[in-house]
N, C-alpha and C positions, 0 to 999 in steps of 0.2 A: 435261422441260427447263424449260419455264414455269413449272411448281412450286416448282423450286430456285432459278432466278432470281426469282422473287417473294418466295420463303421470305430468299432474302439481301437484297433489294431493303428486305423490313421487318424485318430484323436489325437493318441498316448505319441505316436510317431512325429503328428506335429508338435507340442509340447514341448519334446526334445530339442528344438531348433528355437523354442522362446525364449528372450534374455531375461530373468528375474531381476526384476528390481528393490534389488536391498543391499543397502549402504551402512554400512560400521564405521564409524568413527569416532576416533580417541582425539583428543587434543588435551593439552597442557601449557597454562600459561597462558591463553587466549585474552587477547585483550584488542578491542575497537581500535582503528587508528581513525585519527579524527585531524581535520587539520589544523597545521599549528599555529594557525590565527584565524581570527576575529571573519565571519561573512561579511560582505561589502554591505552597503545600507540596502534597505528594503526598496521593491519597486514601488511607488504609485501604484493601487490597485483597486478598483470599483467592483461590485457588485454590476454586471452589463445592464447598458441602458437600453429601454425596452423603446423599439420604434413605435409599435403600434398601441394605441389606446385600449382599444380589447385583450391585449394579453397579458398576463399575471409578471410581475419582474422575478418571481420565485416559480420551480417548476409545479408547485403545490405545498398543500398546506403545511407542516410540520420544518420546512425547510428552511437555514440556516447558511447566508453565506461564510465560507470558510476565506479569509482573505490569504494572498499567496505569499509564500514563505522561503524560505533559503534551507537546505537541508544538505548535510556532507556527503558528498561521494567521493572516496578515494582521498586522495590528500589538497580538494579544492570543495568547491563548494556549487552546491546545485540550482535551479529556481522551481519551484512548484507551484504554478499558475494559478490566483483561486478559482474555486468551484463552487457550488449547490451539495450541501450534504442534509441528510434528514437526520434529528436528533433521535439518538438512539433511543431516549427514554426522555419521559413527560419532565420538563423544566432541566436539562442537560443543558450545560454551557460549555464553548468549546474554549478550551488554553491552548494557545499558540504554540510554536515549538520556538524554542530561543537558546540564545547563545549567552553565559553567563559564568564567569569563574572559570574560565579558558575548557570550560564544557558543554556539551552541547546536551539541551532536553527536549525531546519531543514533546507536540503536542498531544493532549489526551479529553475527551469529556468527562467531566466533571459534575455533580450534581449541584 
């Protein structure tokens, strides 16, 4: 019985010394800052060329190159390298993210 009340006594005792993590916050008027021009032109970007003849140019079946894009950070603009994505669902096609109407849209799939 002394065991288990000691054993909870420095349970409950560490506990006391744990930072909870929980965040409240209010905002008002929140709006994206984007930058205030146009991304520079798009890189050249390929799908990587496969040196060896035995190996798949995709890493498996369902797989989908994503070509690389330009995305804002902060008040410039980013590069996002393309990748290999698998499509989320049967005939999904992916839309690009673009810059249009001095706004910016993410890409998203699409059916």
């Amino acid at each position: 019985m002394k065991t288990k009340l000691l054993a909870l006594m420095l349970l409950a005792g560490a506990s006391a010394f744990a930072h909870p993590h929980v965040f409240i916050g209010v905002g008002f008027g929140y709006r994206p800052v984007y930058p205030a021009y146009a991304p520079p032109p798009v890189v050249a970007y390929a799908p990587p060329v496969v040196a060896a003849a035995y190996a798949p140019p995709a890493p498996g079946p369902g797989f989908v190159w994503i070509a690389g894009y330009r995305y804002p950070v902060g008040a410039g603009w980013g590069w996002h390298a393309g990748y290999w994505a698998r499509r989320p669902f049967a005939g999904a096609v992916w839309v690009g993210p673009r810059y249009f109407g001095g706004h910016y849209h993410a890409g998203y799939w699409r059916r």
